[in-house]
N, C-alpha and C positions, 0 to 999 in steps of 0.2 A: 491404749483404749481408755475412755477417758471413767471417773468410777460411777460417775451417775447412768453410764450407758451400760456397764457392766452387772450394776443393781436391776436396773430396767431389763435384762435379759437374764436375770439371772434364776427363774423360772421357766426358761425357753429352752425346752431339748435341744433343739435345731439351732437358731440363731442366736448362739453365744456369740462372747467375745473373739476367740480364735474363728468362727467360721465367718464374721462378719469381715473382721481381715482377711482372709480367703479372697471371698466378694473384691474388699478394696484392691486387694493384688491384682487379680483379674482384669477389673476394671481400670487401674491402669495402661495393663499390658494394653485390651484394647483398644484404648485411648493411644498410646502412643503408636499401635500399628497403624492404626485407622490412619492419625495425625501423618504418621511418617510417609506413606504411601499416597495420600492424596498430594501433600505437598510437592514431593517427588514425582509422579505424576502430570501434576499441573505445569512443571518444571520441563516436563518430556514432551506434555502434549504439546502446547504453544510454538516451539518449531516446528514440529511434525505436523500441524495444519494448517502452516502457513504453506510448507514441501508439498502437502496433499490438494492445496488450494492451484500447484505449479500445472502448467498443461504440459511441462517437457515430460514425455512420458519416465526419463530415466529416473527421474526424481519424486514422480507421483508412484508410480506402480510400487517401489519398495514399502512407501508407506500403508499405501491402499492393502496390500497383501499383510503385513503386520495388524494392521485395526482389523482386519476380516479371520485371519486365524484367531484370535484373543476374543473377536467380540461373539468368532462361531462356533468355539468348544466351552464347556462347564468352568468356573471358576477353580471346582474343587479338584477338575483332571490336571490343569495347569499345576496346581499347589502339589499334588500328589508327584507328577512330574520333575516338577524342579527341586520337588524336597527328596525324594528319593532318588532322579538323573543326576543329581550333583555328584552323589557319591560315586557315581560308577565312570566318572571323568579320571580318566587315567593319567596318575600320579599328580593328583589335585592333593592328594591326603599327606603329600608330602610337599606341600606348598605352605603359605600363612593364610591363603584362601578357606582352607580345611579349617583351622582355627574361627574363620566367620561362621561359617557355611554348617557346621556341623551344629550350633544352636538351632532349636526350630525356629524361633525368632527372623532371621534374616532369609533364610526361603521363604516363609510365608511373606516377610516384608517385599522381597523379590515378584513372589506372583500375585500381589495384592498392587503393587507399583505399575507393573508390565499390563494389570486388568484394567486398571482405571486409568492409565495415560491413552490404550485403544481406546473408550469409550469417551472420555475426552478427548481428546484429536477428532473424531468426527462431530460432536456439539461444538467447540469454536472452527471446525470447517466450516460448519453452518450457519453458523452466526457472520463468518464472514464471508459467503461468497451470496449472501443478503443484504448486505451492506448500500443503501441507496446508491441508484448512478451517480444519483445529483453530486452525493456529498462526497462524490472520488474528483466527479469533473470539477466540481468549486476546488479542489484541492489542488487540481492542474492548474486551475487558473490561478491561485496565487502561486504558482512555480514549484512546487513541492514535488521534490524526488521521489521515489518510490519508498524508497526506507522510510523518509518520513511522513509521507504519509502514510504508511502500516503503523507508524508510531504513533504517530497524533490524531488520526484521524478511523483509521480500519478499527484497529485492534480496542480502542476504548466505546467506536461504536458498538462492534460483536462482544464485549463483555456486556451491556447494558440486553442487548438480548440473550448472550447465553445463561444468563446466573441463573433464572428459573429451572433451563433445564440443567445446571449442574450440580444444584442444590437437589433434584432427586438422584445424582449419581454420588451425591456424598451421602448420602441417608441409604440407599443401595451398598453404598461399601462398609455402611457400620453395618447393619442386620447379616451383609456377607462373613464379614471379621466372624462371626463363630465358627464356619467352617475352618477356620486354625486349630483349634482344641483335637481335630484331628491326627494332626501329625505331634502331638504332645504339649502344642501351648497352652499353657495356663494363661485361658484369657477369662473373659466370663463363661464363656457356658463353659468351659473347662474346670472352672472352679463350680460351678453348681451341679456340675456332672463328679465332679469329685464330694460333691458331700452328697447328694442324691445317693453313690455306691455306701456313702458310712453311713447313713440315716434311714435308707430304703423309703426318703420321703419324695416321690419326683413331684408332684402338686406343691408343695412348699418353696423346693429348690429351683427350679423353673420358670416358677411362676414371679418369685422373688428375681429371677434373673429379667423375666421378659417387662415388670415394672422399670426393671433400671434403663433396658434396653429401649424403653418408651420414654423414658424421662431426658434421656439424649437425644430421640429423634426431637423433641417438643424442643428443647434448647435449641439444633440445628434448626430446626421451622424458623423459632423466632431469632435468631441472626442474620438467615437469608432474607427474611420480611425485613429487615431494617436494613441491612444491605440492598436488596434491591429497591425499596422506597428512596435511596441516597444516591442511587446511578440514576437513575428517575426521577431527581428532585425537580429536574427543569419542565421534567411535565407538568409540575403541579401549580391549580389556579395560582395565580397571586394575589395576595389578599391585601387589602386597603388597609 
């Protein structure tokens, strides 16, 4: 902590130097959940809507049934589920799985990954089975296979449509991420719920957490504004 911060708080019952590290620990943790599970995610969703996009029903139904249990139970019954069903996997505890599995960390990362690749997989379903005739049939016409044109031509259309609606399913899974501090992560609100108990301040600690938690979504706002102004750039007049 650095000394001028530590003078500046050094008057402040609450918001000293240890609980402000607190804060920063937390704020990592959920930073890297957030981070790891959307990536992860993104990573899931993108086959899985192109499979959901298939009309063979062997290959649509699995998925359609995965995005419909995830996206029709609570985030928090999934979490409770897998952080506590894990254990009761028989002779898991004597695996190197137990070893992952037993941090809250990687279940919560688990049902935070398994919530947003369902809710992703149906926004780029939707972005791609919106995708103009024209610009599948221009794609036949210059000879393009199927792969490529999911490559070049589907998939980079349906991102220009979906990013709107994915940037509210990333700002949904941070404000989700407190429900973690439940099963023991020290994320933010786990860390303001931990000094809330030693200070008996909840209006300070709370309040201080749901500034921070505003201060990331206004970050996330203005990256997707710049990102989708950049998938978008060809809409824009051009200027003499």
């Amino acid at each position: 902590m650095p000394e001028f911060l530590n003078e500046l708080l050094s008057q402040n019952e609450i918001f000293t130097g240890p609980t402000i590290m607190e804060y920063w620990g937390g704020l990592v943790t959920t930073v890297q959940l957030v981070f790891l599970s959307l990536v992860l995610g993104l990573v899931i969703a993108v086959p899985l809507a192109i499979m959901r996009t298939s009309k063979n029903p062997l290959v649509n139904f699995p998925v359609w049934l995965y995005t419909y249990v995830f996206r029709g139970t609570p985030l928090l019954i999934q979490l409770y589920i897998i952080y506590y069903g894990i254990a009761q996997i028989e002779g898991i505890q004597q695996t190197f799985w137990w070893d992952i599995f037993r941090e809250a960390f990687y279940p919560a990362l688990l049902a935070f990954t398994l919530n947003t690749a369902a809710y992703t997989t149906e926004i780029i379903r939707g972005a791609i089975i919106s995708t103009p005739n024209g610009e599948i049939e221009a794609a036949k016409a210059y000879g393009m296979n199927w792969a490529k044109r999911l490559r070049r031509i589907i998939l980079p259309s349906a991102a220009r449509r979906a990013v709107q609606a994915y940037s509210n399913e990333v700002i949904f899974m941070l404000h989700a991420s407190a429900i973690a501090s439940v099963v023991t992560l020290v994320d933010l609100t786990g860390a303001a719920r931990n000094i809330y108990s030693r200070f008996y301040a909840p209006f300070d600690a709370f309040i201080f957490v749901a500034l921070i938690y505003m201060a990331l979504t206004f970050l996330l706002v203005f990256a997707f504004r710049k990102l989708e102004k950049y998938l978008l750039r060809h809409q824009q007049p051009v200027t003499s």
